[in-house]
LOZAKOL-675240 format. One record per residue: x, y, z of N, C-alpha, C, O, CB in turn; residue in one letter. Coordinates in steps of 0.02 Angstrom, whole numbers, plus 50000, padded with zeros to 5 digits. Glycine has a CB too. Layout:
BEGIN
XYZXYZXYZXYZXYZA...
This chain:
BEGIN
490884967251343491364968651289491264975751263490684977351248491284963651231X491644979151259491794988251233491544985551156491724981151117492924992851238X490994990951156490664990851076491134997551062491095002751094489604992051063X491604996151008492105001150960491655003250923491234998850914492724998150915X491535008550893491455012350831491755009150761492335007350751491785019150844X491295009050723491075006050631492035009550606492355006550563489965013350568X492285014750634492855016150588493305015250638493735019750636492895023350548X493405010750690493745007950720494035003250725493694998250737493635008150744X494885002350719495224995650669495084988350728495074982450711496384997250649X494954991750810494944984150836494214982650804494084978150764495004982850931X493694988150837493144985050808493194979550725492954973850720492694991750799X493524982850677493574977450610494034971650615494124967650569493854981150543X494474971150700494844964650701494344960650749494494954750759495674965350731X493684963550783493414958550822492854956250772492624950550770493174961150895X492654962050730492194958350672492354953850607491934950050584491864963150643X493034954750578493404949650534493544944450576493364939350547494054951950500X493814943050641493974937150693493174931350688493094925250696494124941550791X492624938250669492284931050732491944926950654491674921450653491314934850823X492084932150584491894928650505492254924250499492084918350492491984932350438X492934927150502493304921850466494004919050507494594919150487493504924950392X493754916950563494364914850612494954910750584495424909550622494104910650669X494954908850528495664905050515496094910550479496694910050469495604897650463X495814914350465496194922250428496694927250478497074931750462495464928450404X496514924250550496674929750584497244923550649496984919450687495784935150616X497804924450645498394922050682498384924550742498614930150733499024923550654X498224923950819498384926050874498964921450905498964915350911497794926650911X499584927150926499904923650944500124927251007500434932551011500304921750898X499894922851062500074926351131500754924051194500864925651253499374925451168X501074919951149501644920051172502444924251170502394929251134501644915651159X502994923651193503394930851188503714932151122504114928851090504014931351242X503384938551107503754937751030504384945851048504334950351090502914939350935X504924944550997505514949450992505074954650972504584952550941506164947750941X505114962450982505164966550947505674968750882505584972850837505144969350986X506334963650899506804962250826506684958350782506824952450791507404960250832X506464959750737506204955150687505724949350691505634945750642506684952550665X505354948150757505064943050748504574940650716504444934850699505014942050782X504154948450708503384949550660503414945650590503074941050567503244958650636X504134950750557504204950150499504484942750474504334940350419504574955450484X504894939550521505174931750512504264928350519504124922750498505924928450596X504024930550534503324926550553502914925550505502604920450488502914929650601X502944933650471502684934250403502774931950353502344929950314502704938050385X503554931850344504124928450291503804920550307503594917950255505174929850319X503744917750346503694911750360502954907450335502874902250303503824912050431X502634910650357501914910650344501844912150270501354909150249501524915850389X502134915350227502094917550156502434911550130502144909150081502444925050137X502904908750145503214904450120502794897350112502914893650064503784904250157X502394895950151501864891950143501254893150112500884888550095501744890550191X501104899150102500764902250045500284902550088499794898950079500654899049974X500324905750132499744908550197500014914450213500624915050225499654903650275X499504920250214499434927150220498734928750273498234931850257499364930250140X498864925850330498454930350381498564933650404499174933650410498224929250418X498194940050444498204944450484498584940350549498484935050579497484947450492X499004944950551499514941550631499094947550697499074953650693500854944250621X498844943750746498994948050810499334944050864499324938150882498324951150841X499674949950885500364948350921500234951950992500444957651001501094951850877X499844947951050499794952151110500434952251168500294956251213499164949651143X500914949751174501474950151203502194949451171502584944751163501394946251244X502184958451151502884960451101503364961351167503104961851223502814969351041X504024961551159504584962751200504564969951191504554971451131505284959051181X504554975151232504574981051253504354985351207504604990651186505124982551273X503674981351188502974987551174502404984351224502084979151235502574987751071X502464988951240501694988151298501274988051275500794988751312501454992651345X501164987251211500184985851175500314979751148500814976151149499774991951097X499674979251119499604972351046499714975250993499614981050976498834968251026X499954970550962500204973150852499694969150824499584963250839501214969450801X499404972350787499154971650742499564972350641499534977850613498674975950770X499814967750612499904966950557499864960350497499574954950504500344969150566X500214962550444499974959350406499124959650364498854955150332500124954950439X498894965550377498284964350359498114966650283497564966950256497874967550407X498704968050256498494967650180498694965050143498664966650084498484971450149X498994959450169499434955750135499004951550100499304949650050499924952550173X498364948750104497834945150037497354949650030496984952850068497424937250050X497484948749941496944950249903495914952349916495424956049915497064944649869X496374944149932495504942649960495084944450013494474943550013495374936849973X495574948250079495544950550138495314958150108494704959250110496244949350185X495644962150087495614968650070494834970850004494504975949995496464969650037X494844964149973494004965549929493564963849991492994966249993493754958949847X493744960450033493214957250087493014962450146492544961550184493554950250125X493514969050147493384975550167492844977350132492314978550161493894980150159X492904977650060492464981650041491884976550000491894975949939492824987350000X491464973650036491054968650020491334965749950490934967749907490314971150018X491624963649933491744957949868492204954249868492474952749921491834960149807X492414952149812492864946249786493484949049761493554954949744492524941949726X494054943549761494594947749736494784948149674495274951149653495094946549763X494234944149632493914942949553493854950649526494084953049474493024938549552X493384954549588493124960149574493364965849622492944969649645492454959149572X494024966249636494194970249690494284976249668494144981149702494714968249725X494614976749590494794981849566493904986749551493704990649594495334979249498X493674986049514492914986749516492494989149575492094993749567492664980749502X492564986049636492374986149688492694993249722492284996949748492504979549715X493314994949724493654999349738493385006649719493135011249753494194997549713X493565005749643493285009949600492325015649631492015020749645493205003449532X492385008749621491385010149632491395015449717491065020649718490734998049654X491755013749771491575017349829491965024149831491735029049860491715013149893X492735024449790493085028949800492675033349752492585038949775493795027649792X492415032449693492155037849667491515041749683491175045649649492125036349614X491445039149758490895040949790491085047149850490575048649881490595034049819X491345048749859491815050749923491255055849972490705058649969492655056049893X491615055049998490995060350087491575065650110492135064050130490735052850198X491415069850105491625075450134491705072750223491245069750252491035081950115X492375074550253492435072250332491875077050399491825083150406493405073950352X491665073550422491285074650481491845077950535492335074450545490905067250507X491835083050565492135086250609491945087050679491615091750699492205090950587X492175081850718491965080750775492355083450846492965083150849491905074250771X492015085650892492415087550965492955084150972493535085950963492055086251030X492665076650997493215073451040493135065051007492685062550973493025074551140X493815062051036493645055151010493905051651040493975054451095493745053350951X494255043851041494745040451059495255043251055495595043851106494795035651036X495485045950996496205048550986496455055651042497045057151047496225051050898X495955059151075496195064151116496135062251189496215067051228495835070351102X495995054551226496065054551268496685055551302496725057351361495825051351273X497225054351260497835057751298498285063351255498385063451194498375051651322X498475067251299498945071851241499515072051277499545071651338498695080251219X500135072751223500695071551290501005079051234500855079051174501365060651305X501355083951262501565088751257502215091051249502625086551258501355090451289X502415095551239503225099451253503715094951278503895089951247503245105651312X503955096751339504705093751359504315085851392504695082051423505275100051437X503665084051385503435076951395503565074851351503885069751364502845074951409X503515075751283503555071151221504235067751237504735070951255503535075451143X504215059251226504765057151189504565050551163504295045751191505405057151228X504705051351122504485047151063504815038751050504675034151011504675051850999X505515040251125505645032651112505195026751172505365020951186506575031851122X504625030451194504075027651229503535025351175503215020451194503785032951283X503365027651116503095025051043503305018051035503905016951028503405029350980X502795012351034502895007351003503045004650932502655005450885502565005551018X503745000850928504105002250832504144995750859503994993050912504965008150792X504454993950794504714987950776505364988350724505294992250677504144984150749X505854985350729506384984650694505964978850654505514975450679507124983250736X506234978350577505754974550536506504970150495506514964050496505094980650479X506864972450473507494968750466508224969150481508434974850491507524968050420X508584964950483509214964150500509834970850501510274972950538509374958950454X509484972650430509914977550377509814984850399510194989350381509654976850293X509184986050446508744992850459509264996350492509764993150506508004992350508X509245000550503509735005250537509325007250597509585011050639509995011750490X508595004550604508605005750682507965003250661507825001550603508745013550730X507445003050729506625003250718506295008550691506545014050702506275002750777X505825008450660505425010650582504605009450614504325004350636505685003650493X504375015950607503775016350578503615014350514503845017050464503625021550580X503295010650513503045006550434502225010450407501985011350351502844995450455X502015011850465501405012450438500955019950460500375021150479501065005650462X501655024650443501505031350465501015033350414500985029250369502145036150470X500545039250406500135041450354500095048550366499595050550395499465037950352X500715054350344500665060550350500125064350322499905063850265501165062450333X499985067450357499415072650325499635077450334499965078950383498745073350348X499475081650281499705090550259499225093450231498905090150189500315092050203X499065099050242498565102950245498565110050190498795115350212498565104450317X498335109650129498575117650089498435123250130497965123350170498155119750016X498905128850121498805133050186498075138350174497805141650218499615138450200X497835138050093497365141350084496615137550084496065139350106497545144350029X496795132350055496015127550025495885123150085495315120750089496135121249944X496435121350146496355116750178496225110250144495835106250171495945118450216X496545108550078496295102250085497075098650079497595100650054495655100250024X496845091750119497265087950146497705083250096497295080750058496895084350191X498145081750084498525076050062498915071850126499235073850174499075078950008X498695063950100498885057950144499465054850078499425054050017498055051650169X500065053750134500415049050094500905045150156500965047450213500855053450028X501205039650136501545033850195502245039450172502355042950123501595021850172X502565038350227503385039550235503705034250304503555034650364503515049450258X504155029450271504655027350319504805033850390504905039650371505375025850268X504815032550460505065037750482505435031150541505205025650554504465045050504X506195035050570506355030650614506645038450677506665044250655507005023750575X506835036550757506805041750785507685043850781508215040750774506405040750857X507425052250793508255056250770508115056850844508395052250874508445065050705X507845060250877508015063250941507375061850982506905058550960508205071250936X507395065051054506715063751083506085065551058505565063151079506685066251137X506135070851001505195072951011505585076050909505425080650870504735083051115X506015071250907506125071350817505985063650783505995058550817507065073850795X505875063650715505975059150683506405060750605506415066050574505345056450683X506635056150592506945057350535506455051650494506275046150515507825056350538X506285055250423505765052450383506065054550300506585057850291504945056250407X505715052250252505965050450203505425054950139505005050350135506005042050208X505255058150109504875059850079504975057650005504925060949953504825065650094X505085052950012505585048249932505005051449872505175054349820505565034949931X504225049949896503935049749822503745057449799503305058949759503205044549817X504135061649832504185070849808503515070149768503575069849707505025074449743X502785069749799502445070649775502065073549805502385076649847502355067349753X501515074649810500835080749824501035085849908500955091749924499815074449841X501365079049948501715082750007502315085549994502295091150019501845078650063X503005084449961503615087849943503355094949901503745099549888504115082349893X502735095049887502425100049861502385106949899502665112449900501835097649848X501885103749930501855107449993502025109250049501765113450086501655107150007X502655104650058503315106150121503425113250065503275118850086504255098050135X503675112549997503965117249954503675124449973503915129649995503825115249877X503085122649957502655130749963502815134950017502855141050015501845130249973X502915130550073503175133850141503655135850159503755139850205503145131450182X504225131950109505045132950119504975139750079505425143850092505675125950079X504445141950026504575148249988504395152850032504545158850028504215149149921X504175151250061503735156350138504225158850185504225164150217503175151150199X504755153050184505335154850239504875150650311504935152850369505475166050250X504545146150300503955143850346504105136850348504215133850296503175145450319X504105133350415504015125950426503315123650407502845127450399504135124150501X503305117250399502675114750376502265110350447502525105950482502875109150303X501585113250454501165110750502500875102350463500545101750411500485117350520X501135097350504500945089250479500735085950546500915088050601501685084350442X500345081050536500055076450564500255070050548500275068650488499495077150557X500455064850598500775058250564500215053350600500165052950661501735056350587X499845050050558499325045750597499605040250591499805039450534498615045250574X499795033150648499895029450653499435024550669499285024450729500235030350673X499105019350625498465015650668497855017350635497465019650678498385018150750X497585017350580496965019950568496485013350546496745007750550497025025950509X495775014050523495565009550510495695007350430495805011450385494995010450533X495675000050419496034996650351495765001450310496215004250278495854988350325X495195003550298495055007050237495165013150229495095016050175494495006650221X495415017150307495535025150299496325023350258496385025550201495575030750393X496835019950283497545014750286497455016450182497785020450149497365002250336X496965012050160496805009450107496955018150053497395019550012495935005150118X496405021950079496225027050037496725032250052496595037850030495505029250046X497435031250096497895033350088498455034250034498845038650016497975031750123X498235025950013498715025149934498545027549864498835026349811498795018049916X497825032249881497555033249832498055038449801498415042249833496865034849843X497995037749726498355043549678497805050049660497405050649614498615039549595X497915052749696497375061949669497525064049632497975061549598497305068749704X497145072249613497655077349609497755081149645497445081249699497665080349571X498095084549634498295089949683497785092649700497415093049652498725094849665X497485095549762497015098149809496335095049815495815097649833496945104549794X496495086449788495985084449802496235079749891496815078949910495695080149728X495675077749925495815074349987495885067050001495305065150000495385076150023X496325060850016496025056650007495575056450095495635050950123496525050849975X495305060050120495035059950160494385056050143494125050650158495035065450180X494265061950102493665060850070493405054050037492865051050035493665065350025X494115052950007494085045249966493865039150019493545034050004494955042949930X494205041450107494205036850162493125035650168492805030550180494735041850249X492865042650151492555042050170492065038750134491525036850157492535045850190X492285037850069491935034650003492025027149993491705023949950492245037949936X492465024450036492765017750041492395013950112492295007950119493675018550048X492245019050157492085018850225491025019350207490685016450249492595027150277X490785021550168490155020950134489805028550189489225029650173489715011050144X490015032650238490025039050282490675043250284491245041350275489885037050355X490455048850298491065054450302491615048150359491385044350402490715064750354X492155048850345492545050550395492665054950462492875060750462492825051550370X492475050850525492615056750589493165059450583493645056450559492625054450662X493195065450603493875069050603493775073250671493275076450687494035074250528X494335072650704494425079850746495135085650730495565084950686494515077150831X495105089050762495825094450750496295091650815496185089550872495605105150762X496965092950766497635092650831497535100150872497185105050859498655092450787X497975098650924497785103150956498045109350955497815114150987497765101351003X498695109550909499005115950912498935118550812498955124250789499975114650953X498885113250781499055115550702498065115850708497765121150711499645107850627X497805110550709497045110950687497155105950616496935108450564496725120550668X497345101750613497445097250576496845090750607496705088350662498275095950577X496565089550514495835083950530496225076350532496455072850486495085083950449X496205075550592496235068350582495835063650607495415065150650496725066450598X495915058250587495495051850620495375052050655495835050650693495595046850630X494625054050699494605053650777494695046150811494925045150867493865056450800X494485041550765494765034050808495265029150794495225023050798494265029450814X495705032450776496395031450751496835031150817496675034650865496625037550699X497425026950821497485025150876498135030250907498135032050966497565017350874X498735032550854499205035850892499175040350823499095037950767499955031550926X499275048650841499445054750805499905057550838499925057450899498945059150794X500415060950794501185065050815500775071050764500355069650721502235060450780X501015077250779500885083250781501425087550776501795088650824500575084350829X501495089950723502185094850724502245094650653501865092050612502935091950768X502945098750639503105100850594503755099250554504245097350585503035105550610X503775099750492504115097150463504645103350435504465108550407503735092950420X505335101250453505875107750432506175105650375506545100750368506505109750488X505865112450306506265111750255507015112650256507375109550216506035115450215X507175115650287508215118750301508045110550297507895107550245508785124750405X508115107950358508575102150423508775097950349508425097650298507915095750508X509515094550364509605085550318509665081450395510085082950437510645083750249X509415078650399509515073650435509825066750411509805066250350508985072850459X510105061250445510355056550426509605049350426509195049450472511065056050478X509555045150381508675042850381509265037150322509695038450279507705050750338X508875028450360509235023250305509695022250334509975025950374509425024950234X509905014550308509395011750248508895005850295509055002150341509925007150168X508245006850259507765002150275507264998450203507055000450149507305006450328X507264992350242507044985850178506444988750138505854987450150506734977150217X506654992450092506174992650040505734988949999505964983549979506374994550011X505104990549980504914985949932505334985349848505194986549789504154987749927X505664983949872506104981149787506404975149803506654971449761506854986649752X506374973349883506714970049924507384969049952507634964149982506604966649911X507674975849932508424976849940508474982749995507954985850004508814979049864X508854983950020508784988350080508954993550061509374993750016509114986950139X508704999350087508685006150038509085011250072508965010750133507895009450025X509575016850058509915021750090509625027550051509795033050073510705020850089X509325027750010509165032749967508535036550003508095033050028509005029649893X508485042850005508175047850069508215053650051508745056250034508505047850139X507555057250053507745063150061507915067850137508045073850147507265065350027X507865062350178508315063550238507855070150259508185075250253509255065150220X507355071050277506775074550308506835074950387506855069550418506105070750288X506875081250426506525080050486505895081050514505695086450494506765082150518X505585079050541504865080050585504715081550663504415078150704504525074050580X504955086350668504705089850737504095088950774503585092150760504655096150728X504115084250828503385082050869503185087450918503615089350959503475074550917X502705089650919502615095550968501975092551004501735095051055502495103750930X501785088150979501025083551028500965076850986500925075450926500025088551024X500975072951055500555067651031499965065251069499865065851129500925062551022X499415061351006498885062151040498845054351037499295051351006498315067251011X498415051251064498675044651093497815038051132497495038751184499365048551175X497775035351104497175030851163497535028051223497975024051205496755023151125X497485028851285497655025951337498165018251325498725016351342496965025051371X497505015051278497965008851258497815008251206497285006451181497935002351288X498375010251180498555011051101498735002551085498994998551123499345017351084X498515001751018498824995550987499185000050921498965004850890498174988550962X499904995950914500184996550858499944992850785500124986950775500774995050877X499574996150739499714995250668500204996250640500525001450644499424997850635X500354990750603500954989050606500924986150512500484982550491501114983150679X501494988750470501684988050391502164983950393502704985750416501894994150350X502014975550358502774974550350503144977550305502814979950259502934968650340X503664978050302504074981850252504304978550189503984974150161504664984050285X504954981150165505024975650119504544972550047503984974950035505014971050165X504844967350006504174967649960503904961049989503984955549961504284967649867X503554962150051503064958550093502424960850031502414966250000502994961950189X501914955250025501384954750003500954962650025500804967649991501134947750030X500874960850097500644967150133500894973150098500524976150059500884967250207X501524975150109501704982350075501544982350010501344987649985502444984350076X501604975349963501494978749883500724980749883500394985449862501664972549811X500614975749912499514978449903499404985449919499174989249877498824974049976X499564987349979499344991850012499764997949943499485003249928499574991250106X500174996449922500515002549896500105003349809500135008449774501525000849896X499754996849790499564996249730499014997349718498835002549689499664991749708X498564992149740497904990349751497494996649730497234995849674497794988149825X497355002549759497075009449723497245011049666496815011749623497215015149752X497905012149652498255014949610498255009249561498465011049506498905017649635X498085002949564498104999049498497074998849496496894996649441498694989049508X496505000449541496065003049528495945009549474495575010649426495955003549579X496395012449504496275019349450496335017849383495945019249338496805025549458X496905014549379497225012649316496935008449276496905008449214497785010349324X496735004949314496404997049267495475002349222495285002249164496014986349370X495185005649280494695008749271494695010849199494355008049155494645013449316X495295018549186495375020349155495445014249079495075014049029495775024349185X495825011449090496115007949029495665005048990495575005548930496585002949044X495285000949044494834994049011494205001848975494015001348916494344985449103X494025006149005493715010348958493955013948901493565017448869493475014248987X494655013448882494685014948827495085009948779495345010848724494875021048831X495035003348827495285000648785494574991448788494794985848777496265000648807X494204992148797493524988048806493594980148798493254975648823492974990548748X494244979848749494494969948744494884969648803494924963548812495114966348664X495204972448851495444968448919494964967348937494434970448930495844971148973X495144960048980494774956249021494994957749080494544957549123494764949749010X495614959549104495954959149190496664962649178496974962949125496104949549228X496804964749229497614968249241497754965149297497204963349317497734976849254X498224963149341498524960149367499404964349392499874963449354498424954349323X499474966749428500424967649461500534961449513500324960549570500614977049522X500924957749471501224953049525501664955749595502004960749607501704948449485X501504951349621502174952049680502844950349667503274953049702502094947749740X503044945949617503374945049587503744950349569504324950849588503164942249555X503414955249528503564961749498503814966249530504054971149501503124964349476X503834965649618503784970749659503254978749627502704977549654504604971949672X503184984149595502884987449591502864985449507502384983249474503054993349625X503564986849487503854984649411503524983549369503494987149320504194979549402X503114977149379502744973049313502054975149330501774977249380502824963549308X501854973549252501094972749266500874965149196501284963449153500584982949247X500324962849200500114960749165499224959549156498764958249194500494956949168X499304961049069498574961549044498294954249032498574948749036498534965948973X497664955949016497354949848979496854953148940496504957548963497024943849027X496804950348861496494954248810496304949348760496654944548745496934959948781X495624950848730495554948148669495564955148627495144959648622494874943248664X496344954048593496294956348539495924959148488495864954748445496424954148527X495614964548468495014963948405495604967248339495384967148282494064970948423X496044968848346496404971248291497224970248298497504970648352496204978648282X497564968848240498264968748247498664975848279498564981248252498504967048174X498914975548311499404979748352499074983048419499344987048456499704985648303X498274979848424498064984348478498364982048548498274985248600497274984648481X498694976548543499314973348599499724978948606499584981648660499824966348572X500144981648578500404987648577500174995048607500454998248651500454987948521X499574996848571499305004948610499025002948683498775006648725498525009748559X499114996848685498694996148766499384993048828499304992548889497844987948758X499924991748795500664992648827500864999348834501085001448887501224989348785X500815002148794501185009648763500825013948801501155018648824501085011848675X500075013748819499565016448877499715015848928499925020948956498995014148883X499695009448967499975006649038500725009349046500955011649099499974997649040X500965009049005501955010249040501745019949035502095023449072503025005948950X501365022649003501435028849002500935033449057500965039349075501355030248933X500465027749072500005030749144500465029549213500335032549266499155025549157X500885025749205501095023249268501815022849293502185018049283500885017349270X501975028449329502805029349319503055021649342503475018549309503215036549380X502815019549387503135012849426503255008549375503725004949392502655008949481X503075007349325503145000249298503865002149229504075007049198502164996949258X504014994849234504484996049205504354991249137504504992349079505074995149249X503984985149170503844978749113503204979349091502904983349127503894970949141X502784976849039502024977049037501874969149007502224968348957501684984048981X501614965249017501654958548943500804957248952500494957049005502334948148962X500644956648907499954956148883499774948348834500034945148788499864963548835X499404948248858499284940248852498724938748815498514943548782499184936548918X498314931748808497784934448787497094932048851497254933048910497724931548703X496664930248845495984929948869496034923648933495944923748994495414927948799X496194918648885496134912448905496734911548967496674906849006496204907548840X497324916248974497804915149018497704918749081497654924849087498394916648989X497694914349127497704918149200498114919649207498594915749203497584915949256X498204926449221498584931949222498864931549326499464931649338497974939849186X498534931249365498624927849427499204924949431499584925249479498174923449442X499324920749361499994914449413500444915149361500454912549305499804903649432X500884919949394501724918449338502064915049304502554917249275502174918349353X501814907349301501934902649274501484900549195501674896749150501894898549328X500874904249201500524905749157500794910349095500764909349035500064907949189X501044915749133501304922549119501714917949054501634915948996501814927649193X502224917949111502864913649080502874908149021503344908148982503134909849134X502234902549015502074900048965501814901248914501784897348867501914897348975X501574907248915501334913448851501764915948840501654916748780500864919148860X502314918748849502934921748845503284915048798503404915848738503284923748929X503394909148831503704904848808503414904248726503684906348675503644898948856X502784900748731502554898848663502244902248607502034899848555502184894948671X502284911248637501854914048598502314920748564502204923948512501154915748643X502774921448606503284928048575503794926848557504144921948568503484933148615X503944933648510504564930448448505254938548466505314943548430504024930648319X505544937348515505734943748542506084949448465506224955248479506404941448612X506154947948419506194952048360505624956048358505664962148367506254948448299X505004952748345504304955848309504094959348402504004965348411503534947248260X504074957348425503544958348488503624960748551503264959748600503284953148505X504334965348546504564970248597504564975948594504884977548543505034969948612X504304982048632504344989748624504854990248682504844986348730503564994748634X505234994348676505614998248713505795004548702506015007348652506064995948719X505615006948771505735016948761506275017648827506295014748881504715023748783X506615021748805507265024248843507255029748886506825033448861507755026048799X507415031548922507455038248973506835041748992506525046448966507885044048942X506735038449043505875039249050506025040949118506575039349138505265031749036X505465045349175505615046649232505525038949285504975036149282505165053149247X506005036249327505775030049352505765031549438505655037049464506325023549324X505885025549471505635028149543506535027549584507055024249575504815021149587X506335032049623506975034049639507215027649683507805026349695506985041549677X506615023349708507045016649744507265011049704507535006149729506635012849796X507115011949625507455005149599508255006249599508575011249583507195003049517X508415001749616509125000049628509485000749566510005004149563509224992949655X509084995849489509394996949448509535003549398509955004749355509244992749429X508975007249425508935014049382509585017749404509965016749451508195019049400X509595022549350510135026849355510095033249395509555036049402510285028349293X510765036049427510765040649482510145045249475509745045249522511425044749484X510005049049423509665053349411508735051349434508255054649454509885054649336X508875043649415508055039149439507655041749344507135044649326507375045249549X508265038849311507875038249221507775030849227507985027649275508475040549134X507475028649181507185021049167507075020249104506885025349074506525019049201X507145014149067507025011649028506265006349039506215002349086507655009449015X505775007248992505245003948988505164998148949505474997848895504875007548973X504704991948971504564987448893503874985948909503524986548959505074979248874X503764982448821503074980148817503364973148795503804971848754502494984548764X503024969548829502754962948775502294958548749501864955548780502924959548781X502384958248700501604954548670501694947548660501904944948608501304957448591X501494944048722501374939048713500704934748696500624928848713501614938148748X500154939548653499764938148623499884932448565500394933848534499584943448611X499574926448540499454924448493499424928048422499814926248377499044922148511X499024932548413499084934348346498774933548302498274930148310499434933048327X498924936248235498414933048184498894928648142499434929848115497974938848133X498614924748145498884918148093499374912948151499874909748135499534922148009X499134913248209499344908648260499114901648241498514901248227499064910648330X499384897348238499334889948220499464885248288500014882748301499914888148159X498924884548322499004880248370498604878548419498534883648453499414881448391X498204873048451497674872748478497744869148540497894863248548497244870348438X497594874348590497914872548679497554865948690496964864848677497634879148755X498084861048722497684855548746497624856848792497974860448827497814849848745X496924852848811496634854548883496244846348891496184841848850495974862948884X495994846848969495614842448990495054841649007494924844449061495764841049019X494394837248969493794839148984493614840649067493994841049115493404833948955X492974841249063492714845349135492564837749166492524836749226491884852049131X492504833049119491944826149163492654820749192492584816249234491194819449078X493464822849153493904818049179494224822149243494544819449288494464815549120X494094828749238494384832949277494074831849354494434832649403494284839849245X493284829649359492864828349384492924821449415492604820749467492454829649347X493294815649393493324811549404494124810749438494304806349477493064808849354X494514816149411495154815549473494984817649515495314815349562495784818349471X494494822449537494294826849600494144819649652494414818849707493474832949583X493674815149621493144809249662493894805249674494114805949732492334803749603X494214802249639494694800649649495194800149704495284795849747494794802449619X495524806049690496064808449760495654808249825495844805849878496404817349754X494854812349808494694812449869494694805649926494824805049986494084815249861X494434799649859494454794049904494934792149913494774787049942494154789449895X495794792049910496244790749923496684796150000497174795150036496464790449854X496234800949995496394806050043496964810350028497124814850067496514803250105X
């Protein structure tokens, strides 16, 4: 058996396979490259099962897929040794550790390079992910861009689907740290040198979603999550660090002029999206393992995509908060919510501090639109919880904030052209002078339905 390398994603599917084999779905019979992943996923979620799918005989991709792998909680703390009690915490603790990347010769990723008038990119293994897509989609691209002075890198996902043989048309929706720096270059009169890694290991994948600042790396973060630098080698024509055991890299450049036509594809809001900044990406190399497996994003507000898009970014956040605000117990973004919601859990120590700790969260976090804060005793986990604190505990006169024209995300559907938003808080805290005492069920009858059912089967 081929011993893979520690930052190598089969190596972490032959070492999660042999822990926890009911986590991991092999399915080696013929599956569609049209939708079949994602109906699989959909399907499997619907029963309230979220395993890793591998898929070794796709219809006209010549590798294995690998997806679904962030779609539980509990899978993604189990990356990083813990619980999903303590995932946020856990996160925290390695990313603020980070390793500068190791710069290496050669790796998996340069055993093949395919070049100039070789490139074509409709030999790249995709997947069409829904009905509505306007073609097959990279889901789980991770551009890297490079400052032209500091060299340091920004990672962020972009939808990309193919315009031409050795083009893609891609989406730069969240105009953030990269629309930055395409910018700097368009002032140059200069195309932008990018790297699109397809395939990396879950935690390089992971420390992609991280929120920086500007000229910081999440390389580095990969490498702080990963507990060692990150291997890196250079592309071969820009000198761009990427993953040396990462499975497929495109190489080229990104043209500020070009509009290309890009959309619509199933967004996470779960509505299918046309909204684009209609980007092209010029492939001038790709670098490639002999036998590449596709990593693979479901799209959509698949479990998988909201984690992967949150999970850091509600680390950062939760970090921050619970230190300046010391009575939360937990934060929580449902799936429910798609990015939208969030919800607290707090013991209260003063009247209105339900409020500065809504008024905090909706103002750290462009995504959210809802906040409801609860108190201690409510698991914040199950929406139905949510919802029964909501029910018995708020008086929508006294216990709503709302702020108006706020910057929102350019894929909610309901926001306005411009992408303004309206925010809320709600306090569905108890209160002071709450009159009412939760019934519950002791631990010894609770104990005795357990013995019960069991003997009835």
């Amino acid at each position: 058996m081929t011993q893979y390398h520690k930052q190598d994603v089969r190596r972490f599917l032959a070492d999660y396979r042999a822990e926890h084999p009911d986590d991991v779905v092999t399915i080696d019979g013929p599956v569609s490259d049209d939708q079949d992943a994602t109906a699989l996923i959909w399907h499997l979620a619907d029963k309230g099962r979220h395993p890793m799918l591998h898929l070794t005989n796709v219809s006209h991709i010549d590798c294995q897929v690998l997806c679904n792998i962030f779609a539980s909680r509990e899978r993604i703390a189990r990356l990083l040794g813990s619980t999903a009690s303590n995932l946020h915490e856990a996160y925290q603790a390695r990313a603020n550790r980070p390793f500068v990347p190791e710069l290496i010769e050669n790796g998996p990723i340069t055993e093949q390079i395919i070049s100039g008038d070789a490139v074509d990119l409709h030999a790249l293994p995709m997947l069409k992910h829904f009905d509505t897509d306007r073609a097959k989609y990279i889901t789980s691209g991770i551009i890297i861009g490079e400052h032209p002075q500091t060299g340091a890198g920004n990672l962020s996902y972009h939808r990309a689907m193919i315009h031409s043989n050795n083009s893609l048309a891609t989406s730069l929706h969240s105009r953030g740290h990269l629309w930055r720096l395409m910018t700097m270059a368009k002032d140059k009169g200069e195309p932008m040198p990018v790297a699109m890694v397809i395939g990396g290991h879950p935690l390089f994948m992971l420390a992609a979603s991280a929120r920086l600042a500007f000229g910081e790396d999440e390389r580095d973060v990969a490498g702080g999550l990963m507990g060692e630098a990150l291997q890196v080698v250079r592309t071969p024509k820009h000198g761009i660090r990427v993953p040396a055991h990462a499975e497929i890299v495109l190489e080229g450049i990104l043209d500020p002029q070009a509009h290309v036509e890009e959309g619509p594809f199933g967004e996470f809001t779960g509505y299918s999206s046309d909204r684009s900044t209609n980007n092209l990406f010029i492939v001038e190399n790709i670098m490639r393992r002999r036998d590449a497996m596709l990593v693979s994003v479901a799209g959509g507000n698949s479990a998988e995509h909201l984690n992967l898009g949150r999970v850091p970014r509600e680390a950062e956040v939760v970090e921050k908060l619970k230190a300046r605000f010391p009575s939360i117990t937990a934060v929580h973004y449902p799936s429910s919510g798609t990015h939208f919601h969030a919800y607290v859990a707090m013991n209260q120590m003063r009247e209105g501090e339900a409020r500065q700790v809504m008024l905090g969260l909706l103002g750290w976090d462009q995504y959210l639109k809802t906040v409801v804060v609860v108190d201690a005793d409510v698991d914040i986990t199950r929406d139905s919880e949510v919802l029964w604190a909501l029910a018995t505990h708020f008086q929508p006169h006294k216990d709503v904030v709302i702020i108006e024209g706020l910057p929102g995300n350019a894929l909610d559907p309901s926001a306005s052209g411009i992408g303004t938003t309206s925010r809320m808080g709600l306090d569905a805290t108890r209160g002071p002078g709450f009159h009412g005492v939760r019934a519950r069920i002791s631990d010894e009858a609770a104990a005795r339905a357990t013995v019960l059912l069991k003997n009835v089967g």
